[in-house]
N, C-alpha and C positions, 0 to 999 in steps of 0.2 A: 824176270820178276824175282824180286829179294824174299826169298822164304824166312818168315818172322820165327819160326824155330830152329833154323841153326843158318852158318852164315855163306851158304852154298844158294848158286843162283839157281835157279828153275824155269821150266816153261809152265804156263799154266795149262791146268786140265782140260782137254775140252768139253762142252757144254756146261761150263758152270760158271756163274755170271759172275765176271769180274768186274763191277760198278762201274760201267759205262752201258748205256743203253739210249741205241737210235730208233725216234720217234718222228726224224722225218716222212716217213712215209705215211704214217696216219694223219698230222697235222695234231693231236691231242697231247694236251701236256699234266704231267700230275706232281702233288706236291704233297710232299712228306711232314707229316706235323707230327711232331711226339706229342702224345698224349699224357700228364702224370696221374697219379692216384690220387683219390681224391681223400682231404684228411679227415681224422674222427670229429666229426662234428660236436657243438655243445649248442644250449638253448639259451637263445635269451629273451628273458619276456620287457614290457613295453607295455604302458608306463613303469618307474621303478615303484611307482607307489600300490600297483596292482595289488589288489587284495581283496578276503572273502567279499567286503563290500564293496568291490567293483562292480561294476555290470559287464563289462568285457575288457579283456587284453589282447593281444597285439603276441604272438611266440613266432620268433624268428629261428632260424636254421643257419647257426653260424659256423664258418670255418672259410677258410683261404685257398679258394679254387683256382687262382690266378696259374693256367698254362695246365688244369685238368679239363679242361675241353669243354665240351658240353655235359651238361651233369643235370641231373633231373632230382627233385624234391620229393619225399614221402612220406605222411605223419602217420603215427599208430596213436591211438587211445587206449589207454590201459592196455589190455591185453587183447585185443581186438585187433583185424589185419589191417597192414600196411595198406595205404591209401596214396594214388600218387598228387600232387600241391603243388603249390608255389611255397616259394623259399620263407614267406610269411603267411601265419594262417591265426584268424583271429579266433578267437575263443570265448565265446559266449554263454557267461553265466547261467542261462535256461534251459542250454541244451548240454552243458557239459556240469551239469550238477555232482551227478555221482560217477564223473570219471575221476581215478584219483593219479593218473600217471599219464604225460605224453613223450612220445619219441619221436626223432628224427632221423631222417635217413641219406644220406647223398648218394646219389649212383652215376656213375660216368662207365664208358665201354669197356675200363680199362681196371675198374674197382667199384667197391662202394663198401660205406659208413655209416655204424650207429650212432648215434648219440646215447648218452645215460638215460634214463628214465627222469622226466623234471616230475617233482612233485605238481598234484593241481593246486592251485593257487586259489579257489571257491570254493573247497573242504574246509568249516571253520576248522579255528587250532584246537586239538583238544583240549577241554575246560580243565580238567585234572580235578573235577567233582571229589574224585576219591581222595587226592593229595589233599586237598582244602578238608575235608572230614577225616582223615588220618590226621592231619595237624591238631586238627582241634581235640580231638582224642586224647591225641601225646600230651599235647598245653595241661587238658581236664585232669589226666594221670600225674603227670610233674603236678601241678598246683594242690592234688590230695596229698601227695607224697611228702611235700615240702610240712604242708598243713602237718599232715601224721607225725611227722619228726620233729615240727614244733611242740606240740599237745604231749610225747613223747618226753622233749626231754625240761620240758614244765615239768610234767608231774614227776619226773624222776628226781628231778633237783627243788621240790617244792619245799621243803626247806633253808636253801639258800636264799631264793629267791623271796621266800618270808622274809627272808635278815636283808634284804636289801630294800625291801616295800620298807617295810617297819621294824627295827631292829627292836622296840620294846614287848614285840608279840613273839620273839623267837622263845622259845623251850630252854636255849643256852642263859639268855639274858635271864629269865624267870629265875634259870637255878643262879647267875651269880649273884642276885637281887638276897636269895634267903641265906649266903652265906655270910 
């Protein structure tokens, strides 16, 4: 036998198996399958139009198992334990109100995978109550502000602004009128 570390022949060792093995005598045959790791999973939910006013979706457990063997499915809800599933697990409005997060999981003999956390989809969006009354706040502030600097520079220049109403009411015209 060729020793793959240098280039002197060798006998092999005995008892140690040099990949042939006879199973004549049993009659039993066995076969070798690689198994891969299974990848990080993502969610996809179904329909795409799913939303607060749905009544239910459809959250799939995706990723590409092709030659991970046998692989098994498990959801988490928020922060609550892994439960094992099928590769689809619908999700129902009444009973998933105030979950705000699902996970996915794939496990095969050989590995296994999280998924992200999906947001829930039956959480409305927040209103932004507060951004709508900040704005109108700011608008109310800017629009006195404006106001204030008009009123401001009226009566700072309220004399100009007389010679441009009526140039026969200004204090100037008076005095060139008696000269």
């Amino acid at each position: 036998m060729k020793n793959p570390v240098s280039e002197k022949e060798s006998d092999p060792l005995p008892n140690i198996f040099d990949g042939e093995m006879s199973l004549e005598s049993s009659g039993v045959g066995y076969e070798a399958v690689l198994i891969k790791d299974v990848p990080k999973p993502s969610i996809w939910v179904s329909p795409l139009t799913c939303s607060p006013e749905s009544d239910q979706c459809t959250l799939t457990c995706e990723g590409n198992t092709a030659g991970a063997g046998p692989v098994t499915y498990s959801w988490k809800t928020g922060d609550g334990n892994w439960t094992e599933s099928e590769r689809d697990v619908i999700v129902i409005k009444g009973e998933h109100r105030h979950v705000k997060t699902f996970t996915c999981k794939m496990k095969n003999p050989v590995s296994e995978e999280e998924s992200a956390a999906h947001m829930i989809l039956f959480l409305p969006a927040d209103s932004g109550l507060w951004i709508k009354v900040l704005g109108a706040v700011m608008r109310s502030l800017a629009l006195l502000a404006l106001l204030g600097v008009v009123v401001f520079a009226v009566w700072r220049n309220r004399e100009t602004l007389r010679k441009l109403m009526c140039p026969c009411q200004s204090r100037e015209s008076d005095y060139e009128n008696e000269v």
